[in-house]
ROLUMVEX-891217 format. One line per 3 residues: number of its first residue (from 1); their letters; for each residue x, y, z of C-alpha. Coordinates in steps of 0.5 Angstrom, whole numbers, padded with zeros to 4 digits. Layout:
BEGIN
NUM) a) X,Y,Z | ... .
END
This chain:
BEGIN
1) xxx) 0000,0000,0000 | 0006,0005,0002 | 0008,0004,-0005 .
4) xxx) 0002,0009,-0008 | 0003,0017,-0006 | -0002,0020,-0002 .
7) xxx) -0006,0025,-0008 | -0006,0018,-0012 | -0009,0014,-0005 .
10) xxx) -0013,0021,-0006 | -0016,0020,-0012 | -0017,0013,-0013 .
13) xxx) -0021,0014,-0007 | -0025,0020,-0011 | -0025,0016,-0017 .
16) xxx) -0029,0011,-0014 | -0033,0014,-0010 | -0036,0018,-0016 .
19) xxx) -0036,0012,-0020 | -0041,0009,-0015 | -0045,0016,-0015 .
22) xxx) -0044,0015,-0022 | -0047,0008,-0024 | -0053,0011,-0018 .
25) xxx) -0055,0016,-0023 | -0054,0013,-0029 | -0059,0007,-0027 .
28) xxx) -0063,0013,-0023 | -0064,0016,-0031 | -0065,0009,-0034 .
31) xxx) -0070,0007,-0030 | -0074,0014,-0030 | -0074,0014,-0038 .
34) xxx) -0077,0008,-0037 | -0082,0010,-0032 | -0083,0016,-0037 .
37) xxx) -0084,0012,-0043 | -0090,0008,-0039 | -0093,0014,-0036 .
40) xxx) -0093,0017,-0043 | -0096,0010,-0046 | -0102,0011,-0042 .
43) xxx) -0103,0019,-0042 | -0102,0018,-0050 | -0107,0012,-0051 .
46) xxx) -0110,0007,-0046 | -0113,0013,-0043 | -0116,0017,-0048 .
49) xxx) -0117,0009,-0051 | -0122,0008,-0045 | -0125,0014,-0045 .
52) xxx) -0126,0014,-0052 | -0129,0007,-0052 | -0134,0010,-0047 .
55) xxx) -0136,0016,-0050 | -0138,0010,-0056 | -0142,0005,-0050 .
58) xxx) -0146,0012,-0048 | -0148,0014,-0055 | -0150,0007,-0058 .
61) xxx) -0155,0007,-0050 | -0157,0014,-0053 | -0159,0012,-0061 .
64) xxx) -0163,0006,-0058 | -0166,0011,-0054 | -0167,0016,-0059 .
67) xxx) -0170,0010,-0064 | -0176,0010,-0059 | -0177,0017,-0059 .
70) xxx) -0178,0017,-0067 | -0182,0011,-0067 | -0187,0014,-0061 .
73) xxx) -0188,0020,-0064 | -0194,0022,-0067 | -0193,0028,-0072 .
76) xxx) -0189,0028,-0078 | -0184,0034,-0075 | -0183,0029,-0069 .
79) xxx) -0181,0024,-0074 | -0176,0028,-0078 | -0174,0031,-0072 .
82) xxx) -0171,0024,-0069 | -0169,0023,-0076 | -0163,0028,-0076 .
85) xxx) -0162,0026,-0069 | -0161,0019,-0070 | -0156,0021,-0077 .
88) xxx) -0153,0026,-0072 | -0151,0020,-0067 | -0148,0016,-0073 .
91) xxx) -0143,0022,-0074 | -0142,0021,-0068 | -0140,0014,-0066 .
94) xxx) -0136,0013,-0073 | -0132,0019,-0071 | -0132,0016,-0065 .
97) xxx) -0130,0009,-0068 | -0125,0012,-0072 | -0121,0014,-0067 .
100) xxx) -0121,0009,-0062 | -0118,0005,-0068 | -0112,0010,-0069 .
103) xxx) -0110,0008,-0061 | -0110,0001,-0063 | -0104,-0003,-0064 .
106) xxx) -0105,-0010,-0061 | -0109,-0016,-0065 | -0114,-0017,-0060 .
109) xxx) -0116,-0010,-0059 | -0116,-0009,-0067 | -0121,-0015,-0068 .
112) xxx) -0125,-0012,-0062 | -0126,-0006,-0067 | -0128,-0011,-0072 .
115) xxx) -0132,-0014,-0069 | -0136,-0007,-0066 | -0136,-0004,-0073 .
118) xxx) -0140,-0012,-0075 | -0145,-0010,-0070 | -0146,-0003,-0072 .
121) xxx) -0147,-0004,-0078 | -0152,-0009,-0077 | -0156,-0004,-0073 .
124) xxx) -0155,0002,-0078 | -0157,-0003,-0083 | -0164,-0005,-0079 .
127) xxx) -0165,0002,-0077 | -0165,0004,-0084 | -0170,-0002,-0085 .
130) xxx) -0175,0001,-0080 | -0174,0008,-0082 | -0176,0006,-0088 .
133) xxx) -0183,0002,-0086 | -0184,0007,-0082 | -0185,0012,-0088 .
136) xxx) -0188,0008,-0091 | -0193,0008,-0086 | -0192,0001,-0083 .
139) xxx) -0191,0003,-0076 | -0194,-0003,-0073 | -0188,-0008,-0078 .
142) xxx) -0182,-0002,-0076 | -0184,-0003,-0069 | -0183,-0011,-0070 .
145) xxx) -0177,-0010,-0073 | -0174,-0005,-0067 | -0177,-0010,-0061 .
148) xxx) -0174,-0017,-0064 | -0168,-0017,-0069 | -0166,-0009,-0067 .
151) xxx) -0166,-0011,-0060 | -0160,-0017,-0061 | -0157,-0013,-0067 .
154) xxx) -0155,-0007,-0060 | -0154,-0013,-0055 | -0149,-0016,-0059 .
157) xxx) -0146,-0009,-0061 | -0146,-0007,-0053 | -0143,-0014,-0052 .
160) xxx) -0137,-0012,-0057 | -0137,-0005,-0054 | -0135,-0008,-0046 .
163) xxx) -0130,-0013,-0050 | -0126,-0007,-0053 | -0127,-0003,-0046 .
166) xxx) -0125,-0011,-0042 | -0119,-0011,-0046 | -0116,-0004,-0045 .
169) xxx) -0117,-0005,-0039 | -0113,-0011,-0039 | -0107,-0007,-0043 .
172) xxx) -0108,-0001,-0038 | -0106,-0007,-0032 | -0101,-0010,-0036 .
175) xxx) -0098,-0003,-0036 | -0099,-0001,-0029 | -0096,-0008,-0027 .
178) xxx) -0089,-0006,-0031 | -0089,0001,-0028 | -0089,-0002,-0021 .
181) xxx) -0083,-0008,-0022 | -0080,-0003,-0026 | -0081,0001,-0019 .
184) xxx) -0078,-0005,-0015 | -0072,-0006,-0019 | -0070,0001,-0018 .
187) xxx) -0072,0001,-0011 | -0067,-0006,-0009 | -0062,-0003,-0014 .
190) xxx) -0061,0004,-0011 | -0062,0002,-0003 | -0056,-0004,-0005 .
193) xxx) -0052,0002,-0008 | -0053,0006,-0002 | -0050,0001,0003 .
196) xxx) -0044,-0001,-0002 | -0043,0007,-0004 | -0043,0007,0006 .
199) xxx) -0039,0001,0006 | -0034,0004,0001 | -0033,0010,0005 .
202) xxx) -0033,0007,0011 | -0027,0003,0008 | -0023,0009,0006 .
205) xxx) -0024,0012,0011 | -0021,0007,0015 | -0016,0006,0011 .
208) xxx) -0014,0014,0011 | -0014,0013,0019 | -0009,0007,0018 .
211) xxx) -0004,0009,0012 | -0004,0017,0013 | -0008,0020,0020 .
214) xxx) -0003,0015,0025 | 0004,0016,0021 | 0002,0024,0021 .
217) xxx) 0001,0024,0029 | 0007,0019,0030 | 0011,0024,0027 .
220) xxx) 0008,0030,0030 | 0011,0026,0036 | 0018,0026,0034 .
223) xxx) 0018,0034,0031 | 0016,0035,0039 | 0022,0031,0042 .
226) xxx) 0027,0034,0037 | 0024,0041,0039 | 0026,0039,0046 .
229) xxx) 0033,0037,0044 | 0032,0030,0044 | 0037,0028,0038 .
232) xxx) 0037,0021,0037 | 0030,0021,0036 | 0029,0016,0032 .
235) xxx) 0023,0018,0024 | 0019,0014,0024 | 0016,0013,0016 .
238) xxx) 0023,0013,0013 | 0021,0007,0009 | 0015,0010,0005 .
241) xxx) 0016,0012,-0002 | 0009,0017,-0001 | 0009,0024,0000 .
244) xxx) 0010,0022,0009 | 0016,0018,0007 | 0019,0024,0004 .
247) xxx) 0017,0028,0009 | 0020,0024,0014 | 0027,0024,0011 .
250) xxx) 0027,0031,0010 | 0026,0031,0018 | 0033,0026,0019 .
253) xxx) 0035,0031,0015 | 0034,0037,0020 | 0035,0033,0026 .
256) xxx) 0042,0031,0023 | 0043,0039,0021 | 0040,0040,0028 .
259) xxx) 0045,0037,0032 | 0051,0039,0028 | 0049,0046,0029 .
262) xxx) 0049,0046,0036 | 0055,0042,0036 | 0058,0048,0032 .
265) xxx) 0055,0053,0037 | 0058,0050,0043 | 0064,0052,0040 .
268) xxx) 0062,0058,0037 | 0060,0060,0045 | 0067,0058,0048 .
271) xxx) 0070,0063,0043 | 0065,0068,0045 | 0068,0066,0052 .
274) xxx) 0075,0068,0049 | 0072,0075,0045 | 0069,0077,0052 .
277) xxx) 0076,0077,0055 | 0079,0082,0050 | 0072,0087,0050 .
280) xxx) 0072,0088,0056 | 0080,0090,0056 | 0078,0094,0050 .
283) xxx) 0072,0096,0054 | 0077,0100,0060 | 0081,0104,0055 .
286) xxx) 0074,0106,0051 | 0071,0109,0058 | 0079,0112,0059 .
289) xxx) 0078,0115,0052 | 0072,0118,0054 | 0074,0121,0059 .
292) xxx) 0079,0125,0055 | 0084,0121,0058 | 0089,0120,0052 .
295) xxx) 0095,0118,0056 | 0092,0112,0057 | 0094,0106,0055 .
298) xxx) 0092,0098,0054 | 0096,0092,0057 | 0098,0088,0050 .
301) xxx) 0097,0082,0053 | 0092,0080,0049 | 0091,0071,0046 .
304) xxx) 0088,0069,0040 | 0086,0071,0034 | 0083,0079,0038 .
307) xxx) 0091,0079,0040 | 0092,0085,0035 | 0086,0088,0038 .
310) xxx) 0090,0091,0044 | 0096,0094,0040 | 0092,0097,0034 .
313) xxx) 0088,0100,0040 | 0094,0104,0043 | 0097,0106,0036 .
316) xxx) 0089,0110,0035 | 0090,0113,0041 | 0096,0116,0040 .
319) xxx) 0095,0118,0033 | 0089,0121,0035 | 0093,0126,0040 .
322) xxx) 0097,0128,0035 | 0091,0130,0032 | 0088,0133,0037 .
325) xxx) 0093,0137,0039 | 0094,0140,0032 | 0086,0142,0032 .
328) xxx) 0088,0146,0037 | 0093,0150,0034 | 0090,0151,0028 .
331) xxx) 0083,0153,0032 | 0087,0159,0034 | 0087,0162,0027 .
334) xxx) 0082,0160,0025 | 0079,0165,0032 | 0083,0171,0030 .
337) xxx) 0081,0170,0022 | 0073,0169,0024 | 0073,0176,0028 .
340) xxx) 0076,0180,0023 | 0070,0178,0018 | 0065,0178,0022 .
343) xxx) 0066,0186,0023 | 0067,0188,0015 | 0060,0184,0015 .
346) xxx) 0057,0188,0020 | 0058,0194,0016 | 0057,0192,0010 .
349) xxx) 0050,0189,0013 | 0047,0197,0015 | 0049,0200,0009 .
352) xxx) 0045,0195,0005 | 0040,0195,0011 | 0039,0203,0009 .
355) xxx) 0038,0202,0002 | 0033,0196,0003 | 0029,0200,0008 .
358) xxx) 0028,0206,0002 | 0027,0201,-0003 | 0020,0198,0001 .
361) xxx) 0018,0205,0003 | 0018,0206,-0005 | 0014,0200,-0007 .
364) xxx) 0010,0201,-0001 | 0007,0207,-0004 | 0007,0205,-0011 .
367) xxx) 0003,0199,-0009 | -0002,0204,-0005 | -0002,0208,-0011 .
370) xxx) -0003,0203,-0016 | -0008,0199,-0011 | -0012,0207,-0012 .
373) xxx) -0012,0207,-0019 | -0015,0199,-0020 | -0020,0200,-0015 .
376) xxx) -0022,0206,-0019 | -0022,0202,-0026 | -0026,0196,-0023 .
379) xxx) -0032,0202,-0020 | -0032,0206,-0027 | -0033,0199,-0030 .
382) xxx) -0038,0197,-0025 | -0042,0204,-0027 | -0041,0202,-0035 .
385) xxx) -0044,0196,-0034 | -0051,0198,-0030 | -0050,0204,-0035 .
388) xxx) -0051,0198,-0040 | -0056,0195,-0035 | -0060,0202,-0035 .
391) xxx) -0060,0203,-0043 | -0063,0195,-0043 | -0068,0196,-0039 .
394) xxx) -0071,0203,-0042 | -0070,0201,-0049 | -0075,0194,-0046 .
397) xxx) -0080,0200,-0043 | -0079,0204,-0049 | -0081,0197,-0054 .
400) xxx) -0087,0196,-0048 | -0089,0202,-0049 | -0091,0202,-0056 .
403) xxx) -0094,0195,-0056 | -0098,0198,-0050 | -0101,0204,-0056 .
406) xxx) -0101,0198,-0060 | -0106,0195,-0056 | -0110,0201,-0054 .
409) xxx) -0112,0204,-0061 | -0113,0196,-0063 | -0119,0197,-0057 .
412) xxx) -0120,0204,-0060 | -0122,0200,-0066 | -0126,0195,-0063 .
415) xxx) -0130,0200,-0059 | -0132,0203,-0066 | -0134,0198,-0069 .
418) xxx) -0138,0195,-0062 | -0141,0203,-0063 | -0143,0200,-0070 .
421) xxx) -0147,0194,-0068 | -0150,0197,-0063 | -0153,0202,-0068 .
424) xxx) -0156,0197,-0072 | -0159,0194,-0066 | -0162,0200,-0065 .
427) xxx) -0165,0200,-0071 | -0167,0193,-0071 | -0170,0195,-0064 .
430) xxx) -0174,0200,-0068 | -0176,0196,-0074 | -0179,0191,-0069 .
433) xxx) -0182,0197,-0065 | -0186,0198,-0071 | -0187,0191,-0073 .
436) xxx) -0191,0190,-0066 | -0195,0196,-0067 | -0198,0194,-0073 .
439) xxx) -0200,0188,-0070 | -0204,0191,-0065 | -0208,0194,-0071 .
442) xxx) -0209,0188,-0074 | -0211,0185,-0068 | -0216,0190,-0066 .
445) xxx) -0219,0190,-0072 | -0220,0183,-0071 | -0224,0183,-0065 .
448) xxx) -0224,0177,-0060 | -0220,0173,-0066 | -0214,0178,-0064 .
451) xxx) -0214,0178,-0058 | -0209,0173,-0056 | -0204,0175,-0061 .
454) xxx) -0206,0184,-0059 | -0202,0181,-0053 | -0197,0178,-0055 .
457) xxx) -0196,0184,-0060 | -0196,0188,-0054 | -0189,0184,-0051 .
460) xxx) -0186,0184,-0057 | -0186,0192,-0057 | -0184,0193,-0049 .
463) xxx) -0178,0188,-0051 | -0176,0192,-0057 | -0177,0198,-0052 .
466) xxx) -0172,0195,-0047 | -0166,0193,-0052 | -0166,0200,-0055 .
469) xxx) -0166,0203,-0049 | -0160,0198,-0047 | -0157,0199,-0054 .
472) xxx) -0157,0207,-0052 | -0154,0206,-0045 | -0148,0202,-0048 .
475) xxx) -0146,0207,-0054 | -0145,0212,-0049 | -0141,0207,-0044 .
478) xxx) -0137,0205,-0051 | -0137,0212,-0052 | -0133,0215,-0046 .
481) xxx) -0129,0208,-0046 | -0127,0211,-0053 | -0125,0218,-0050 .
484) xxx) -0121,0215,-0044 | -0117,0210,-0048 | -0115,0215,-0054 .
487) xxx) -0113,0220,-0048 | -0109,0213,-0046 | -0106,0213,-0052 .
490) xxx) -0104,0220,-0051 | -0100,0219,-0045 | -0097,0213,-0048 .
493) xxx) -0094,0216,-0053 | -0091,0221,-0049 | -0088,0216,-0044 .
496) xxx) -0085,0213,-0051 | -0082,0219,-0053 | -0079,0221,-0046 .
499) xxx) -0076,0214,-0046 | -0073,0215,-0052 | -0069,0221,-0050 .
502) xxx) -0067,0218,-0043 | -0064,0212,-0048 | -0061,0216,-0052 .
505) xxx) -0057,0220,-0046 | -0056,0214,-0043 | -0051,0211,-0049 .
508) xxx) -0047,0218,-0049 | -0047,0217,-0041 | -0045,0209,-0042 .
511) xxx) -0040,0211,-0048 | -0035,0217,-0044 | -0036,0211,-0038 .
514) xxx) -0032,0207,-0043 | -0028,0211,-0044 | -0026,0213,-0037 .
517) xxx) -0025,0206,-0035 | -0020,0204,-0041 | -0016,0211,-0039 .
520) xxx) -0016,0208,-0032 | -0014,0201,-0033 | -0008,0204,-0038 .
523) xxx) -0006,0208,-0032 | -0006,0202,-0027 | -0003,0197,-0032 .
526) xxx) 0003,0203,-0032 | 0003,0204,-0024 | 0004,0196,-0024 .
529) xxx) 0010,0196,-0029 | 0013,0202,-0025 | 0012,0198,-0018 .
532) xxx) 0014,0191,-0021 | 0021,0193,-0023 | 0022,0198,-0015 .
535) xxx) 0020,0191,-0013 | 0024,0187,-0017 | 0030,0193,-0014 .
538) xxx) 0027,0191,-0007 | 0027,0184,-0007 | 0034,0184,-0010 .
541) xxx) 0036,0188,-0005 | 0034,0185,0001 | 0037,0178,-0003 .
544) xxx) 0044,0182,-0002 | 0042,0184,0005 | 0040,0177,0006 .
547) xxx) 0046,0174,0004 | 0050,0179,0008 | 0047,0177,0014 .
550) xxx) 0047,0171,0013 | 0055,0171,0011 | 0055,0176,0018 .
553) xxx) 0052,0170,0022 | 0055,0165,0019 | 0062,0169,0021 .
556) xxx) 0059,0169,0028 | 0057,0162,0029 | 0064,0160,0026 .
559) xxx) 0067,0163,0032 | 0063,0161,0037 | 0064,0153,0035 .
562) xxx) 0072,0154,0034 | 0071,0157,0041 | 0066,0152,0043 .
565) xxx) 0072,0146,0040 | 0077,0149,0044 | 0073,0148,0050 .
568) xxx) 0071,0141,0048 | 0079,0140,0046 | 0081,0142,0054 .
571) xxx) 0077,0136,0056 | 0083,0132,0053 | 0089,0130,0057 .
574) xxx) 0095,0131,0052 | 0102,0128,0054 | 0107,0133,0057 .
577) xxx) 0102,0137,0059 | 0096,0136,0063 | 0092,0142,0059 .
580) xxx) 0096,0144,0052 | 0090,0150,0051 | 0085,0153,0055 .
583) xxx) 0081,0158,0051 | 0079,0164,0052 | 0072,0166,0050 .
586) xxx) 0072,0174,0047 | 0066,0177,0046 | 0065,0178,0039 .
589) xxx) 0063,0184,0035 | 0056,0184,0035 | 0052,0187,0029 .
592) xxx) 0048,0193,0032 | 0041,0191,0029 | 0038,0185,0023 .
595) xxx) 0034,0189,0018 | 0027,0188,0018 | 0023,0191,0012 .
598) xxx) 0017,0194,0013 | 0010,0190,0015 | 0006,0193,0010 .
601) xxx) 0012,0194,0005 | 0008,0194,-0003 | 0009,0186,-0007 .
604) xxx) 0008,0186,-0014 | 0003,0181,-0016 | 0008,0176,-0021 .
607) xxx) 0012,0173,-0017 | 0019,0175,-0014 | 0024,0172,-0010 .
610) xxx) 0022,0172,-0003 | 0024,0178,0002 | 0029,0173,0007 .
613) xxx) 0032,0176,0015 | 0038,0174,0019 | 0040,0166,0020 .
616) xxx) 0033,0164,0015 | 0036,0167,0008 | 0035,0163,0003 .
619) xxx) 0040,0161,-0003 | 0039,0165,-0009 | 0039,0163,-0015 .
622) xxx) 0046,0164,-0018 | 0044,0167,-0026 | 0040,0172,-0021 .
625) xxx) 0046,0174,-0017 | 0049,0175,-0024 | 0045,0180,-0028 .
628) x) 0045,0184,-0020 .
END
C-alpha cells in the first residue's frame, strides 16, 4: 500500500466514490426514462383509448334510445326531428370509432374494432329498414323489427363494445404492473448501491486513518521530541515511497543539521568566552578614551586571534592625540580670522539695511497707488456695466410702451365697431317696434279672434323698447371708454417719447464711462509695470541684505563652534601637559541691528524672489546674482 502516493490513494478513492455515484445516477436515469415511456404510453393511449370506448358505449344507449323517441312520435315533424337526431348520432359513433381504431395497436384490440364495426352495421342496417317502413306507413312491422331483431343486433354491439372496454382495461394493467416491477427494481438497486457507496467510505476511511491520520501523528510525536533536544529521535516512515516517507527523510535530514549545529554553537559560545575577555579589555581603554584621558594605554597582552586587537588600539589612540593637538593649534587661527570677517560684514549688513529699507517704502507707495487706480477702474467699469443694464432696461420699457399704444387703438378700433353694432340693434329694436305696433292694429281690427295675439304684439313691443334702451346706454358706455383710451394712448405715446430720449442720453452717458474706464486701466497697467520693477529692485536687494546677513551669521556661528571646539579640546589629557589649550571666550562683535523690512511694504502680483532675514536667508539663485 505505502508504494502508491497519498494524492493517487486521494483520487483513486475519489474515483471510486464517483464511479459508484455515477453508476446510481446512470441507472436512476435509465429507469425514470422508463417509468416515463409507461406513463406516456398510458397518458397518449390507453387512457384516451378508455374514454373514447366510453363515449361510443354512452352514445349506442343514446341511438336505441332516440329510435323509440321517433317510433313513438305522432307527427311528421317528431318523426323528422328524431330522424336527424339519429343521423347526427352515427356521425358521432363512426367519429368515435374512427379514432379508437387509431389508438389501437394489438391484434386483440383491432378484431375488437372489427367486431363493434360488424355490430353497428348491422343496427344501422335495421335502423334504415325501420326508417324505411315506418315512412311507408308500417309503423306496426318497424315496430316489429325494432322490438325483435334491432334489440339483438344493440346487444350484440353493447356486447363487442364492453369486450373492446375489457380488453383495454386489461392492457391498461398489464402496464401498471410493469411500471411498478420497473419501481421495485430500481428501489432494490438504489438502496443496494447506498450500502455499498457507505461500505466503500467506511473503508476508505478506515484505510486513510491507518496509512495516513496515525504516521502523521507518530511524526507529530517525534517533531516535538526533537524541539525538545532529543537528538537521537528515531523518524518513523522513513521507508515510505509517499509524499510521508519524503516527509519524514526530509525530517532525518534536520535532525541530523539540528545536531551539528549546536555542535558548532558550542564551539562558537566558547569562543565568545575568549572575545569577551578582550571586549572588556577594549572596554576599559574605550571609558578612558571617553573621559578625555588620552594617555591611557591597554595591557598588550591579548591571546588568539583578537591579540592584534589591543595593539591597533593603543596605535589609534596616539594618532588621535597627535591629531588633537593639531586641531587645537589651528582653532586659534581659524578665531582670529572669523572676528576680523564678522566685522566687515556688520558693515556691510546696515548700508545694504538703509537701502532695502528705502526700496520697500518706495514699492509700499507705489502699491498703495496702483491699488487706488485699480479700484478706480473696477468702480468705472462696474458703472459702465449698470449703464448698460439701465439703457437695456429703458429700451425694453420703451418697445412695452409701444405694444401697449398698439393695444389701446387695437381696443379704439373694436370700441368703434362695438358702437357699429350696437346701432344696428337699435335699428332693429325700431324695426320691431313698428312691426309690433301694426300687429296690434290687426289684432284690434279682428276683434275677439285677435285678442290673444294683440298681447303678445304688446310684449314684442316692450321688448324691443328695452333693447333700445340697452343698446342707448351701451353706445354711450362705448363712447366714454373710447374717449379714455385715446386719452390713454396719448400718455403712452408721451411716456415712449421721454423713454427714447433717456435712452439716448444714457448710451452717451455709457460710452464716456467706457472710456474713462480703458484710460484708468491704461494708467493701473503703467503704475504695476512701475511698481513690479521697484519690486524686483526691492527684492534683489533684500537677497543681498540676506546674503550679508547670513554671511554675517555664518562668520559669528563659525566663531563660537572654533570656541566651543576649543572647549571641547580642553577635555583632553595630551602627553606632556595636562591642559595644552585653555580658550579664552572673546565677546564677539556683534551686528547692531538685523534689517526688518517693513509689514505692509507693497509686493507686486508676479512673482518674485521671497524677502528672507537673518539666519533664514534662503539661497538665491546664481544666473539672479549674476545680472544684479
Amino acid at each position: 500500500m505505502f508504494k502508491f502516493n497519498i494524492s493517487a490513494k486521494f483520487i483513486a478513492a475519489f474515483a471510486l466514490l464517483l464511479a459508484v455515484m455515477g453508476g446510481m445516477g446512470l441507472f436512476a436515469i435509465s429507469k425514470i426514462g422508463e417509468v416515463n415511456a409507461i406513463a406516456a404510453e398510458q397518458r397518449d393511449r390507453w387512457i384516451p383509448a378508455a374514454g373514447t370506448l366510453g363515449d361510443i358505449h354512452a352514445y349506442t344507449s343514446q341511438y336505441r334510445l332516440k329510435q323509440d323517441d321517433m317510433f313513438d312520435a305522432t307527427t311528421p315533424e317528431g318523426t323528422a326531428r328524431g330522424q336527424k337526431m339519429l343521423k347526427n348520432a352515427r356521425m358521432v359513433i363512426d367519429g368515435g370509432l374512427a379514432d379508437y381504431e387509431k389508438l389501437t395497436i394489438t391484434a386483440e384490440q383491432k378484431a375488437a374494432v372489427t367486431a363493434i364495426r360488424d355490430a353497428w352495421g348491422a343496427v344501422i342496417q335495421q335502423d334504415d329498414q325501420m326508417q324505411g317502413l315506418a315512412l311507408a306507413g308500417n309503423s306496426a312491422g318497424a315496430q316489429a323489427i325494432h322490438d325483435s331483431d334491432a334489440l339483438e343486433s344493440f346487444y350484440a354491439l353493447e356486447d363487442a363494445i364492453l369486450g373492446a372496454i375489457e380488453i383495454n382495461q386489461k392492457a391498461s394493467d398489464a402496464v401498471a404492473a410493469q411500471s411498478e416491477q420497473i419501481y421495485a427494481s430500481a428501489r432494490k438497486f438504489t438502496l443496494a448501491a447506498i450500502g455499498f457507496g457507505l461500505i466503500t467510505a467506511l473503508a476508505l476511511l478506515a484505510l486513510f486513518m491507518r496509512d495516513i491520520a496515525r504516521p502523521v501523528m507518530r511524526m507529530a510525536e517525534s517533531v516535538g521530541s526533537l524541539i525538545g533536544g532529543n537528538h537521537a529521535v528515531v523518524v518513523p516512515g522513513l521507508g515510505r515511497t509517499d509524499e510521508l516517507g519524503q516527509l519524514a527523510r526530509a525530517l532525518d535530514q534536520f535532525r541530523d543539521v539540528f545536531a551539528s549545529d549546536h555542535a558548532r554553537a558550542e564551539a562558537e559560545n566558547a569562543l565568545a568566552r575568549e572575545t569577551q575577555v578582550t571586549i572588556d579589555t577594549i572596554g576599559e581603554g574605550l571609558t578612558a578614551l571617553a573621559e578625555g584621558k588620552l594617555t591611557h594605554r591597554v595591557p598588550e597582552n591579548g591571546s588568539g586571534a583578537l591579540a592584534k586587537l589591543h595593539v591597533d588600539y593603543n596605535a589609534a589612540v596616539t594618532s588621535l592625540e597627535r591629531v588633537l593637538s593639531k586641531i587645537a593649534d589651528g582653532c586659534n587661527t581659524i578665531k582670529l580670522g572669523t572676528d576680523e570677517i564678522a566685522s566687515a560684514a556688520t558693515d556691510l549688513s546696515l548700508r545694504t539695511e538703509q537701502q532695502a529699507n528705502s526700496l520697500a517704502e518706495t514699492s509700499r507707495t507705489l502699491g498703495e497707488f496702483t491699488t487706488s487706480v485699480r479700484t478706480t477702474a473696477e468702480n468705472v467699469q462696474q458703472t459702465s456695466s449698470r449703464l448698460t443694464v439701465a439703457r437695456s432696461t429703458a429700451e425694453g420699457v420703451g418697445d412695452t410702451a409701444n405694444r401697449a399704444v398698439a393695444a389701446m387703438r387695437s381696443i379704439e378700433s373694436s370700441s368703434r365697431e362695438m358702437a357699429e353694432i350696437v346701432g344696428v340693434i337699435d335699428g332693429i329694436a325700431f324695426q320691431t317696434n313698428l312691426l309690433a305696433l301694426n300687429a296690434g292694429v290687426e289684432a284690434a281690427r279682428a276683434g275677439d279672434a285677435g285678442k290673444g295675439f294683440a298681447v303678445v304684439a304688446t310684449e314684442v313691443r316692450a321688448l324691443a323698447q328695452r333693447s333700445s334702451d340697452a343698446a342707448k346706454s351701451i353706445r354711450g358706455l362705448i363712447s366714454k371708454s373710447t374717449d379714455e383710451v385715446s386719452g390713454g394712448v396719448a400718455l403712452v405715446e408721451s411716456s415712449g417719447e421721454a423713454l427714447r430720449q433717456i435712452v439716448a442720453e444714457v448710451s452717451a452717458v455709457s460710452t464716456l464711462v467706457e472710456q474713462i474706464a480703458e484710460a484708468a486701466g491704461q494708467q493701473a497697467a503703467g503704475i504695476a509695470d512701475i511698481s513690479a520693477m521697484v519690486g524686483s529692485m526691492d527684492a534683489f536687494t533684500q537677497q543681498n541684505a540676506a546674503m550679508v546677513e547670513e554671511s554675517s551669521a555664518g562668520t559669528r556661528n563659525l566663531a563660537t563652534e572654533t570656541v566651543a571646539l576649543v572647549e571641547q579640546l580642553g577635555r583632553f589629557q595630551l602627553s606632556g601637559s595636562t591642559n595644552r589649550f585653555t580658550p579664552e571666550r572673546q565677546p564677539m562683535h556683534q551686528a547692531a541691528a538685523t534689517y526688518a523690512p517693513p509689514a505692509e511694504a507693497y509686493r507686486p502680483a508676479q512673482s518674485h524672489a521671497p524677502m528672507v532675514v537673518g539666519n533664514t536667508a534662503l539661497k538665491a539663485d546664481v544666473d539672479d546674482w549674476d545680472e544684479f
